[in-house]
Structure formats: structure tokens, C-alpha cells
Backbone and ligand atoms as CSV (ligand in chain L), in Angstrom:
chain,resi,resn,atom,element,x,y,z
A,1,UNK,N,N,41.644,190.707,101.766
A,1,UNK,CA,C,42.501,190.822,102.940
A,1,UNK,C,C,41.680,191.233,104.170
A,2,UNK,N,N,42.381,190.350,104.903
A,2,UNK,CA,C,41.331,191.099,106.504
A,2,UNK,C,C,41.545,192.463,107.074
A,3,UNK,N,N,40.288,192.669,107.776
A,3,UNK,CA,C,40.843,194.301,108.369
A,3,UNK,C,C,40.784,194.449,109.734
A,4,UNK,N,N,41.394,194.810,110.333
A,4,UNK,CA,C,41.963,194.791,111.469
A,4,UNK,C,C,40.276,195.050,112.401
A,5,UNK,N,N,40.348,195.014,113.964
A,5,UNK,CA,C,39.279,195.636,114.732
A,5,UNK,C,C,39.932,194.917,115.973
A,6,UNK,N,N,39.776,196.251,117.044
A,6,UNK,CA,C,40.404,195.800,118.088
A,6,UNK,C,C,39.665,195.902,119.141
A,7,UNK,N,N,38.987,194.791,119.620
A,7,UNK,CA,C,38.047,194.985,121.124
A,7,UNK,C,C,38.670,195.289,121.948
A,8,UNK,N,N,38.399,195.557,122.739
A,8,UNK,CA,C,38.518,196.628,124.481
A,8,UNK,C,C,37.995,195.882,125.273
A,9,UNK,N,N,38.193,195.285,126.177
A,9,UNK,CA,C,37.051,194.997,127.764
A,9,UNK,C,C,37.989,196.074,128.783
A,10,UNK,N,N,37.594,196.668,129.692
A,10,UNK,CA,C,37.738,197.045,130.631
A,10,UNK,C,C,37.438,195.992,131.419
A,11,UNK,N,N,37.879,196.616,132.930
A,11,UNK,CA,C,37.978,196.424,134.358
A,11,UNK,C,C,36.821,194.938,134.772
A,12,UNK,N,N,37.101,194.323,135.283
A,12,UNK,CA,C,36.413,193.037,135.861
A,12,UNK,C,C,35.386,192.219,135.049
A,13,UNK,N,N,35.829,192.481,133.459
A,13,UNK,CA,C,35.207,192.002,132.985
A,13,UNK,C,C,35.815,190.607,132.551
A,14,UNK,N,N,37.034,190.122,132.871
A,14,UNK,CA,C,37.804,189.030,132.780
A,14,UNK,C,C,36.907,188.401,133.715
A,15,UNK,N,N,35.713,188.778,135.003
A,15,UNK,CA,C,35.285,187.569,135.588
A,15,UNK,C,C,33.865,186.960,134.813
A,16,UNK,N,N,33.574,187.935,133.900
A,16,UNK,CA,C,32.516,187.521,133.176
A,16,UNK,C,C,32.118,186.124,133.214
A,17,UNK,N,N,31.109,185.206,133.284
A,17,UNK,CA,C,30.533,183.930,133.415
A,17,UNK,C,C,30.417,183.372,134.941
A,18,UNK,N,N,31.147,184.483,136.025
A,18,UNK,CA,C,31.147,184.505,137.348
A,18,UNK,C,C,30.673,185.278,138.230
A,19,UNK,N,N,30.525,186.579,137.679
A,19,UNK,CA,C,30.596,187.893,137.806
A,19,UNK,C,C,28.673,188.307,137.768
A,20,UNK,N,N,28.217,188.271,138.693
A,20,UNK,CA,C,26.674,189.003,138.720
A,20,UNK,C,C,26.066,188.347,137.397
A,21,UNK,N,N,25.786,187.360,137.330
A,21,UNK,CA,C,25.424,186.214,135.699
A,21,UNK,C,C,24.164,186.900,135.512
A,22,UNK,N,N,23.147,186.908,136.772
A,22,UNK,CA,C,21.387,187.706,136.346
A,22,UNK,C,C,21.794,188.673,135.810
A,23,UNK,N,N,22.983,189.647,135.340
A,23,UNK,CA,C,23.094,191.316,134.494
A,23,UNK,C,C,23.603,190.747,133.602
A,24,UNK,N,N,24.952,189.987,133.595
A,24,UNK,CA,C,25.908,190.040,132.698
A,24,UNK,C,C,25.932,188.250,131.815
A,25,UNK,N,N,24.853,187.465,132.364
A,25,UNK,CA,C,25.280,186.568,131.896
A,25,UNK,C,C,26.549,185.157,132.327
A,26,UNK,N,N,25.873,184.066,131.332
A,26,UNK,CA,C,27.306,183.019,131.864
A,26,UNK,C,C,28.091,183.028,131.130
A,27,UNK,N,N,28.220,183.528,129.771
A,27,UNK,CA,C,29.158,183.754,128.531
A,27,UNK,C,C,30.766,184.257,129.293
A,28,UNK,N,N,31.664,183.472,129.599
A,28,UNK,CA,C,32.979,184.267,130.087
A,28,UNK,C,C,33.502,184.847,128.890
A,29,UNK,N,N,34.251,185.861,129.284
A,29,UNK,CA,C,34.913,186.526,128.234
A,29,UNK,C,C,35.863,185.651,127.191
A,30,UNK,N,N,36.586,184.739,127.498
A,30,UNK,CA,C,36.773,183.841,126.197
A,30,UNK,C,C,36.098,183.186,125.566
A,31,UNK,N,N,34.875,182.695,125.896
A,31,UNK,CA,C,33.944,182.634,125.136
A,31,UNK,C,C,32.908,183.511,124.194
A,32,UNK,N,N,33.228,184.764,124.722
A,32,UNK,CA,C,32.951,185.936,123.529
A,32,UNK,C,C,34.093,186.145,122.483
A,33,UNK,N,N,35.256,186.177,123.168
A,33,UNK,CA,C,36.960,186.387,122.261
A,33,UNK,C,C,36.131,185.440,120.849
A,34,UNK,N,N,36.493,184.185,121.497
A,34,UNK,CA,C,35.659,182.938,120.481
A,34,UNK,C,C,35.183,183.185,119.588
A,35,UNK,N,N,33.574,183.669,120.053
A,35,UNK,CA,C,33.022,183.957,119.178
A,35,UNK,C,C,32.580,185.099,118.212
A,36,UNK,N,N,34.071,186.505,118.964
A,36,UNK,CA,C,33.678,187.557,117.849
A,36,UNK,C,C,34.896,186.822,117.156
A,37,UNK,N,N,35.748,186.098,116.817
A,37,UNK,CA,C,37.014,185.625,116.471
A,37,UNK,C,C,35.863,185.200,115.143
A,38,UNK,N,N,35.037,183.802,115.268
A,38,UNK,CA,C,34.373,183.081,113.962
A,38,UNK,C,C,33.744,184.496,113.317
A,39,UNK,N,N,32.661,185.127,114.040
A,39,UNK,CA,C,31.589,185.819,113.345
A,39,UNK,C,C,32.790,186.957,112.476
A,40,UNK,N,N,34.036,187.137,113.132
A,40,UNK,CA,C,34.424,188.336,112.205
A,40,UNK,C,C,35.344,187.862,111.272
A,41,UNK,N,N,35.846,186.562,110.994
A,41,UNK,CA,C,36.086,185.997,110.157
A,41,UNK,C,C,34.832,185.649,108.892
A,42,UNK,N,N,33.959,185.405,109.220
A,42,UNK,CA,C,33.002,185.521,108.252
A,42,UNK,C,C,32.348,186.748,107.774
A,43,UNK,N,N,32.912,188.104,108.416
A,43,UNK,CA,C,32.678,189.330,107.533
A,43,UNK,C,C,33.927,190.016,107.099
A,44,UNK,N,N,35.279,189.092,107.148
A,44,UNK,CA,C,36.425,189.466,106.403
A,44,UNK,C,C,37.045,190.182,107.886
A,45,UNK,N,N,37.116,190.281,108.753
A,45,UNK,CA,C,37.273,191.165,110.202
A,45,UNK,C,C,38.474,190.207,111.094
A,46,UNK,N,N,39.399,190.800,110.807
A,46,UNK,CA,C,40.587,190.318,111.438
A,46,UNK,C,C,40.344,190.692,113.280
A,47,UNK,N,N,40.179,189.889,114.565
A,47,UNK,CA,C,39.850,190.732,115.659
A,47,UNK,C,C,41.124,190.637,116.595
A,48,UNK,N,N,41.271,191.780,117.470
A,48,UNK,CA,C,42.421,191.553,118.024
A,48,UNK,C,C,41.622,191.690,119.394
A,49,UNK,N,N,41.395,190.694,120.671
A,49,UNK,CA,C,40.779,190.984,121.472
A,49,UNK,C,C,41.359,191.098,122.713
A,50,UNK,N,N,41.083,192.154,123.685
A,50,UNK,CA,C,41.744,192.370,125.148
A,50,UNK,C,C,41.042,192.555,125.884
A,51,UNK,N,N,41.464,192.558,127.422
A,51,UNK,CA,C,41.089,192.703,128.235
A,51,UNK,C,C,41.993,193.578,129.387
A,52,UNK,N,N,42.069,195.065,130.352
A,52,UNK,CA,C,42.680,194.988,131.365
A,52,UNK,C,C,41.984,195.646,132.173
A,53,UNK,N,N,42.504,195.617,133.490
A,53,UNK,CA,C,41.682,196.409,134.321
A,53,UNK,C,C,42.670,197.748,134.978
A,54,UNK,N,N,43.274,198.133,133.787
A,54,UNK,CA,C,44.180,199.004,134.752
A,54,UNK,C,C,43.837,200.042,133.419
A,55,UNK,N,N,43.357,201.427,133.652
A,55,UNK,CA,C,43.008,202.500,133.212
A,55,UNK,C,C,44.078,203.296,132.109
A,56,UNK,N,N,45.355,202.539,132.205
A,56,UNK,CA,C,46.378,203.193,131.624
A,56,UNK,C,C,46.622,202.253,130.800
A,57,UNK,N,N,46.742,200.980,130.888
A,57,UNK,CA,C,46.935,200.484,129.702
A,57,UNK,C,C,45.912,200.398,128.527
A,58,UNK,N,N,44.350,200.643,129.031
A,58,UNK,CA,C,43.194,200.792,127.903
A,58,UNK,C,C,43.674,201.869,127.634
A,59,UNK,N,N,44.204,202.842,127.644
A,59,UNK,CA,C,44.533,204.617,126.998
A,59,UNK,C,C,45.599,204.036,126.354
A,60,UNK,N,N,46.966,203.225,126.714
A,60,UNK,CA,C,48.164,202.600,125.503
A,60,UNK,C,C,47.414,202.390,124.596
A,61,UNK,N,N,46.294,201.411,124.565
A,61,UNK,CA,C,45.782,199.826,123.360
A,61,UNK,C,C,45.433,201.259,122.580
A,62,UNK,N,N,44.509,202.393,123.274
A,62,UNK,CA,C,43.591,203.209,122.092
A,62,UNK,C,C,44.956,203.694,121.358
A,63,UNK,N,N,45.868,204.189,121.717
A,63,UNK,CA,C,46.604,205.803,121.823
A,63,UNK,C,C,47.495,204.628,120.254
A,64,UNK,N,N,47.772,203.251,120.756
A,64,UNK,CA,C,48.529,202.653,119.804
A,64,UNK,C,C,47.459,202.058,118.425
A,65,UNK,N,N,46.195,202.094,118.601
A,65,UNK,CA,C,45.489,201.476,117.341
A,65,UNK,C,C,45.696,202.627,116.124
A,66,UNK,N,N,46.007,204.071,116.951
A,66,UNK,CA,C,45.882,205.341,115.523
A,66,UNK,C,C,46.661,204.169,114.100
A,67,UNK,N,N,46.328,204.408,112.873
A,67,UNK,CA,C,46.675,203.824,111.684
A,67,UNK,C,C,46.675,202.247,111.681
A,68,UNK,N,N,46.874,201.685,112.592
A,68,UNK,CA,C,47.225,199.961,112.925
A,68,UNK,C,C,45.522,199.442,112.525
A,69,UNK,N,N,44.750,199.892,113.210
A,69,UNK,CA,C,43.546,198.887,113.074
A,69,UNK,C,C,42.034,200.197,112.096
A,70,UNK,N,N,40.999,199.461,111.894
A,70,UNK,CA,C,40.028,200.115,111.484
A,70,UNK,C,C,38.978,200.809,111.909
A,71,UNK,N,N,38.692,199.788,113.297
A,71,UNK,CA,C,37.705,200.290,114.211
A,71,UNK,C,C,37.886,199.908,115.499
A,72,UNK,N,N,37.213,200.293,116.604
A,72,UNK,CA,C,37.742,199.749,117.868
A,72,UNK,C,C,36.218,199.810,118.720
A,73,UNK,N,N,35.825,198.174,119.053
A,73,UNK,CA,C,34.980,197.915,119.925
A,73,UNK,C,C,35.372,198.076,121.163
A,74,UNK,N,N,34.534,198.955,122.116
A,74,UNK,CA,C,35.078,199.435,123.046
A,74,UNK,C,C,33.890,198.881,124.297
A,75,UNK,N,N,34.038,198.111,125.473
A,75,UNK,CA,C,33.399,197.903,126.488
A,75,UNK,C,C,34.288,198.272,127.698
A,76,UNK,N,N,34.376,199.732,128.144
A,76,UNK,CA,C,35.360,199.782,129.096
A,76,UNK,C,C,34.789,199.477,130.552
A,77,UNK,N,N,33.828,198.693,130.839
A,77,UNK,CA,C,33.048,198.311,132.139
A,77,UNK,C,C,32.796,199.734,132.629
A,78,UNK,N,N,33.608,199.768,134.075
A,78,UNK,CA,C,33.111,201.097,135.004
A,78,UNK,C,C,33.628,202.488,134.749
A,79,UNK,N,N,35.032,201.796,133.597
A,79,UNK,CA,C,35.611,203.270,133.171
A,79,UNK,C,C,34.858,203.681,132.177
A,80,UNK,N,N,33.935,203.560,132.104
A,80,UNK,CA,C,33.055,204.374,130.806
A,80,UNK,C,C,32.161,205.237,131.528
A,81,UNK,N,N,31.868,205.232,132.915
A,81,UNK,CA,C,31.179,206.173,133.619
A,81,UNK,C,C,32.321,207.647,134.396
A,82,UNK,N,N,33.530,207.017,134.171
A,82,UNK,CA,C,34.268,207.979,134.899
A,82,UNK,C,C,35.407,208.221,134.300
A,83,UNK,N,N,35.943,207.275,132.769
A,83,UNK,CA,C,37.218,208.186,132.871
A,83,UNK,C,C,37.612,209.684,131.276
A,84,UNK,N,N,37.691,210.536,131.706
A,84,UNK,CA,C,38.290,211.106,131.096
A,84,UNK,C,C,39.395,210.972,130.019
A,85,UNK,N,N,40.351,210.275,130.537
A,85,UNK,CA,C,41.192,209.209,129.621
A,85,UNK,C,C,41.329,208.654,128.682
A,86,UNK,N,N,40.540,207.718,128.940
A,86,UNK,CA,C,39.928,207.021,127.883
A,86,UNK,C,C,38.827,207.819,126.888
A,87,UNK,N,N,38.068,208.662,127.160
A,87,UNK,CA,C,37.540,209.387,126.102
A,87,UNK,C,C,38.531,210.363,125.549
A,88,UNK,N,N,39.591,211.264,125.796
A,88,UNK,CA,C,40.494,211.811,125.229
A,88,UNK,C,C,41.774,210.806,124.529
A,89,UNK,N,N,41.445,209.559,125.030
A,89,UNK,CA,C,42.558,208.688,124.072
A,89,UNK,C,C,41.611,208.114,122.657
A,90,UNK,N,N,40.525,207.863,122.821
A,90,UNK,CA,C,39.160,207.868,121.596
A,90,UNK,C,C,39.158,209.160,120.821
A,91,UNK,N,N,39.159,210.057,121.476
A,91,UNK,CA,C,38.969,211.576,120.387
A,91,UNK,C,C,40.122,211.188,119.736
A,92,UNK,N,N,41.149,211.080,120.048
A,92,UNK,CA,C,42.777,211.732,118.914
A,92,UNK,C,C,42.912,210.513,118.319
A,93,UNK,N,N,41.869,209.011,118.484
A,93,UNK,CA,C,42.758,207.892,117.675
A,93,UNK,C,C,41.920,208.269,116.063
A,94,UNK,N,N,40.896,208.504,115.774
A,94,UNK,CA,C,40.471,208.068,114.552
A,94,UNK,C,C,40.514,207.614,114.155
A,95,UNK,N,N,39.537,206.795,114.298
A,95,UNK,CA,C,38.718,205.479,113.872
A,95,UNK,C,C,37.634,205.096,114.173
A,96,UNK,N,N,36.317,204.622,113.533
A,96,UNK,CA,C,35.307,204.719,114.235
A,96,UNK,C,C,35.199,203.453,116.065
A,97,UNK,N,N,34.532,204.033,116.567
A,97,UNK,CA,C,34.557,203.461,117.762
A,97,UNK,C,C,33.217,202.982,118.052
A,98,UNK,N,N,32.580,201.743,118.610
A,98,UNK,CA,C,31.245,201.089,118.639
A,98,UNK,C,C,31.613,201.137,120.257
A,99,UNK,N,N,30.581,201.483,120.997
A,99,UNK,CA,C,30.376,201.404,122.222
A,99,UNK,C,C,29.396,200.057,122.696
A,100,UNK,N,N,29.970,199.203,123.734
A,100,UNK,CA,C,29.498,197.837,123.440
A,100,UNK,C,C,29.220,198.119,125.217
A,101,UNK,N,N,27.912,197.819,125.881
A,101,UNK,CA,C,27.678,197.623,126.738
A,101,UNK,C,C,26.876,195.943,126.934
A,102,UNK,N,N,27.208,194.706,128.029
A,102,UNK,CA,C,26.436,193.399,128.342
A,102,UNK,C,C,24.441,194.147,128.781
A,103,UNK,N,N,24.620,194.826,129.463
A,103,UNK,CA,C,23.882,195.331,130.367
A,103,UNK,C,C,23.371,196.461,129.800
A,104,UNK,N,N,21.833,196.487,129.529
A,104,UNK,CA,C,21.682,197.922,129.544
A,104,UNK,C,C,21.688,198.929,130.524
A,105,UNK,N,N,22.715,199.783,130.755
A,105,UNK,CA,C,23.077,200.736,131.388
A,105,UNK,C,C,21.914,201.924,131.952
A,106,UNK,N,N,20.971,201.955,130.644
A,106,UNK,CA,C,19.936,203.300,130.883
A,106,UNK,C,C,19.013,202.836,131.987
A,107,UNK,N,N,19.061,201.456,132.365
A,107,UNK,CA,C,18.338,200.923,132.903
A,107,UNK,C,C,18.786,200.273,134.762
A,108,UNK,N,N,19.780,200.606,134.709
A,108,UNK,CA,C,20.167,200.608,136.086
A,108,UNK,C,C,20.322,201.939,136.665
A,109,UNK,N,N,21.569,201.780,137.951
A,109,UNK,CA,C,21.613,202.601,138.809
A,109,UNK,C,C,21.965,204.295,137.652
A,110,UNK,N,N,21.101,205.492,138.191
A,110,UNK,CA,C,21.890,206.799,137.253
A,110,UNK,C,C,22.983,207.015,137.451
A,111,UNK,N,N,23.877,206.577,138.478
A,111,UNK,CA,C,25.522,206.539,137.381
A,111,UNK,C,C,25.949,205.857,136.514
A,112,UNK,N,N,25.770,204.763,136.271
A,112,UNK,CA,C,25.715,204.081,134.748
A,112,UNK,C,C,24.942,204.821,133.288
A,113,UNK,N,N,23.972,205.635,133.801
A,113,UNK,CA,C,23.645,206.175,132.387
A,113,UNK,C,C,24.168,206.968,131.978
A,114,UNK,N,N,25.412,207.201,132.269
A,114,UNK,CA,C,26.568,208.765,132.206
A,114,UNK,C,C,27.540,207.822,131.835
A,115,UNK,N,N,27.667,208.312,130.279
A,115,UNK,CA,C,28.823,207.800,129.386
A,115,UNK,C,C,29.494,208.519,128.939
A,116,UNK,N,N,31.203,208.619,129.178
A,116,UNK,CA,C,32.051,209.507,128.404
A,116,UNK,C,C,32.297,208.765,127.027
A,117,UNK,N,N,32.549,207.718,127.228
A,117,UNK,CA,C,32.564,206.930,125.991
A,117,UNK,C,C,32.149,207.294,124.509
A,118,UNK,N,N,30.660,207.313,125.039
A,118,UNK,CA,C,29.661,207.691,124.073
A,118,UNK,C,C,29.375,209.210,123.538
A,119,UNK,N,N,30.592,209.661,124.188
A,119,UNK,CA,C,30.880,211.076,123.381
A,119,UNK,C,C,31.985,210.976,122.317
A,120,UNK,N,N,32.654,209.970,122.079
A,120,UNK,CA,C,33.633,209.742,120.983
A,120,UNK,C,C,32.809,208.518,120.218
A,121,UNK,N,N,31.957,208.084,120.649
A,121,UNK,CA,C,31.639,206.835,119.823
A,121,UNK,C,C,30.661,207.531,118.603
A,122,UNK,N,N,30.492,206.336,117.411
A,122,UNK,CA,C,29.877,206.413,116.652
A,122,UNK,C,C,28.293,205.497,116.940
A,123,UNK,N,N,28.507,204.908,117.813
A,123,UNK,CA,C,27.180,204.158,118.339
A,123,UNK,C,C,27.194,203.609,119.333
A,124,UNK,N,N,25.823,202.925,120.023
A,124,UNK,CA,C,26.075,202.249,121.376
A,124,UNK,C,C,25.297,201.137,121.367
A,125,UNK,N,N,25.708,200.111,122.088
A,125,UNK,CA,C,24.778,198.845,121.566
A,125,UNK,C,C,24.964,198.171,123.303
A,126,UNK,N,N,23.799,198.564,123.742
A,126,UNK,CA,C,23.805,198.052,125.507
A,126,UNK,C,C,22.570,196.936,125.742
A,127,UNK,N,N,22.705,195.944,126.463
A,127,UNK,CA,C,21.463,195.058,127.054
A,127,UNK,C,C,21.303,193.774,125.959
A,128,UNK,N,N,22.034,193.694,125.024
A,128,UNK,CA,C,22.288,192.098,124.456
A,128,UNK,C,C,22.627,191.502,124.562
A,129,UNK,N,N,23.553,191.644,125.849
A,129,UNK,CA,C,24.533,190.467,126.452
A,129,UNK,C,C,25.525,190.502,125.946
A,130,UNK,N,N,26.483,188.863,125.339
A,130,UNK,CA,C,27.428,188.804,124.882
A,130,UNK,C,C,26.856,188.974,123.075
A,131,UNK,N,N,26.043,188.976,122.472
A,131,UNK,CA,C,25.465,189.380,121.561
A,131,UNK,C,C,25.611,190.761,120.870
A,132,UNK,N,N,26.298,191.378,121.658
A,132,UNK,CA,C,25.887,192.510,121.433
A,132,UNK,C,C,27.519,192.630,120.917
A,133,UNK,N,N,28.512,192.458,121.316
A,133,UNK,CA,C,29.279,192.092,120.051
A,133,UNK,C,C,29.486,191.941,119.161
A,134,UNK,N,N,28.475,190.821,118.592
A,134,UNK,CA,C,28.448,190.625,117.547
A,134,UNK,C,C,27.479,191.628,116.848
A,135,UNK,N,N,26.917,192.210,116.999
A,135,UNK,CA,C,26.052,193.337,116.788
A,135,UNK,C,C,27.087,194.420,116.077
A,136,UNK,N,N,27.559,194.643,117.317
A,136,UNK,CA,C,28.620,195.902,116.906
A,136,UNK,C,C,29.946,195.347,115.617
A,137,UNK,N,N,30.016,194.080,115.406
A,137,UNK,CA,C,30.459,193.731,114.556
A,137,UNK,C,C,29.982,194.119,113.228
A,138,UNK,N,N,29.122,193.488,113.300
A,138,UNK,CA,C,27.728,193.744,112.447
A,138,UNK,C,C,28.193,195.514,111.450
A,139,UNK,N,N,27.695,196.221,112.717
A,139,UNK,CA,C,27.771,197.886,112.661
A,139,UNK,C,C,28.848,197.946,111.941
A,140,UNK,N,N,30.588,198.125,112.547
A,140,UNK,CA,C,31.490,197.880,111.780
A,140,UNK,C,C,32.045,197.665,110.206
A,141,UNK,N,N,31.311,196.391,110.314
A,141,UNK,CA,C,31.515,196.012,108.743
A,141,UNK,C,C,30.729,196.653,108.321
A,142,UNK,N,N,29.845,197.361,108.539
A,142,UNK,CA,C,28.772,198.326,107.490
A,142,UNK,C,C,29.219,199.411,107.297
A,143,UNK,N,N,29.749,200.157,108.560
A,143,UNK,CA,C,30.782,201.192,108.726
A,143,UNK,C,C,31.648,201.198,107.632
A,144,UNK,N,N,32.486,200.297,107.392
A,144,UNK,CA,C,33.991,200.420,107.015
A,144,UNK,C,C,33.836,199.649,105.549
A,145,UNK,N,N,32.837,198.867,105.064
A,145,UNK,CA,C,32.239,198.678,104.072
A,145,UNK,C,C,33.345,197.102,104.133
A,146,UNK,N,N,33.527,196.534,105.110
A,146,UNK,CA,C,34.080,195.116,104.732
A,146,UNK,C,C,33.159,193.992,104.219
A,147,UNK,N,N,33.594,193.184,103.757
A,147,UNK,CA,C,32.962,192.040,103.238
A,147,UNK,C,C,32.347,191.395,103.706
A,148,UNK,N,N,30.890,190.747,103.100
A,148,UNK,CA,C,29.501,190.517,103.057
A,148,UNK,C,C,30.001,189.060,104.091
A,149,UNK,N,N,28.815,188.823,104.896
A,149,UNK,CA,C,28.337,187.901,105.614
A,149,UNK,C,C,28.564,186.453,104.997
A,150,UNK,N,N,28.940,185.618,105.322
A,150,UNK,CA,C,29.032,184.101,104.149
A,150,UNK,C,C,27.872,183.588,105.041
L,1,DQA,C1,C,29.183,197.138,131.729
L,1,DQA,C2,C,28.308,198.132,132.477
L,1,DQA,C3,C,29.140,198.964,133.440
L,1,DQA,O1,O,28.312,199.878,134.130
L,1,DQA,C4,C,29.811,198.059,134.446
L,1,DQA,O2,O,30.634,198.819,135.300
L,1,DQA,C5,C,30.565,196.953,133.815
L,1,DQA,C6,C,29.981,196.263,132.675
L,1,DQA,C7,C,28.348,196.196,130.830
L,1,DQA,O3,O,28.944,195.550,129.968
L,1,DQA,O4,O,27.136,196.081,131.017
L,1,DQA,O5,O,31.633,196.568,134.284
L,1,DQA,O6,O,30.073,197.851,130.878
């Protein structure tokens, strides 16, 4: 049986494949949906994937995954440098949480290297692009001990 995992995009990342391409790439965000959709079907990984840019509904998606899903890939774009929120809606869900950055962060401007995120996460996977998804997929199924790679 599949197991649930629920990606996150934050804030302007719906322009992805438009959006500053030299950081982030031409991969638009349905073309990642896509392709964590195949890769997590082939490690048994049911994915439920979103996107919003409004700060309150990423705190609903977390606050509602408690018991529903297994793990939660989390790329909250700019709210991962500033919101409070969203890291207190990560502490109380339990479940492990993969912190998914396009861009490595340590490597730009020093407000990007200030992650609340990454105080509830179990890992961080920044500067692979849309790859890095699948990465944290990867992590996940090792995490949660789902089924082997076909
Ligand atoms: C980002 C990095 C953030 O600093 C930025 O605000 C984003 C995207 C990334 O995926 O590299 O919107 O999370």
C-alpha cells in the first residue's frame, strides 16, 4: 500500500521555469509535481503536491497532515527565512519533515542562510535544483522504511 507524503511549495514558487531560471532553473513547478509523482511511485510514495503563497494556508496543509500523511517535503520559498508559523505548525505536526531548498541558500544573500524551517526539520537538501526533490524523496523512503526503488 502507498504511503502518503505531502510537498509544500511556498510563495512564488508557482512561477518557477520563469522566475530568476540562472538560481532556480527552467523546471516549472508542474514539471517537478510530475516528476516527484513517477519517482515516488516507484518507491511505493503516494505524493500529494501543493503550492500557495499565502502564509496561512501553508500552516492549514501542516496543522491538517498530523496522522493523514507520513512525511512532509517542505520548500516554503521566503517563508522559511521569516515565518514563525510555519515552524510552530512543523513542531506540533509529527512527522518527519525534509527541508527542500532549488538554490543553495548558504550561498547567497545572509538572510537566506537563516532557516526556521530547519529547526523542525529532520534534514536539508539545498542547491540541486528541481532534483533535489527527488533527493528528499530518496531521504523519506529511508526514513519511513518504504519500499525499495524498482
Ligand atoms: C528558495 C530559496 C528562498 O530563499 C527563496 O525565497 C525562494 C526559493 C529555493 O528553493 O531556493 O523562494 O526556497
Amino acid at each position: 500500500m502507498s504511503r502518503k507524503v505531502l510537498i509544500l511549495n511556498g510563495p512564488n514558487l508557482n512561477m518557477l521555469g520563469t522566475r530568476e531560471v540562472e538560481i532556480y532553473g527552467k523546471e516549472t513547478l508542474a514539471d517537478i509535481d510530475k516528476s516527484c509523482r513517477e519517482y515516488g511511485r516507484d518507491l511505493g510514495l503516494e505524493i500529494d503536491f501543493r503550492q500557495s503563497n499565502a502564509e496561512a494556508e501553508l500552516v492549514t496543509w501542516i496543522q491538517q497532515a498530523r496522522g493523514t500523511v507520513e512525511a512532509i517535503i517542505l520548500n516554503a520559498g521566503a517563508y522559511t527565512h521569516t515565518s514563525i508559523a510555519i515552524l510552530d505548525a512543523l513542531k506540533m505536526v509529527e512527522v518527519p519533515v525534509v527541508e527542500v531548498h532549488l538554490s543553495n541558500i548558504f550561498q547567497r544573500e545572509p538572510f537566506r542562510a537563516e532557516s526556521y524551517v530547519s529547526r523542525a526539520a529532520k534534514g536539508i537538501i539545498a542547491g540541486f535544483g528541481a532534483h533535489g526533490y527527488r533527493l528528499a524523496l530518496d531521504a523519506i523512503s529511508q526514513l519511513i522504511g518504504a519500499g525499495t526503488k524498482k
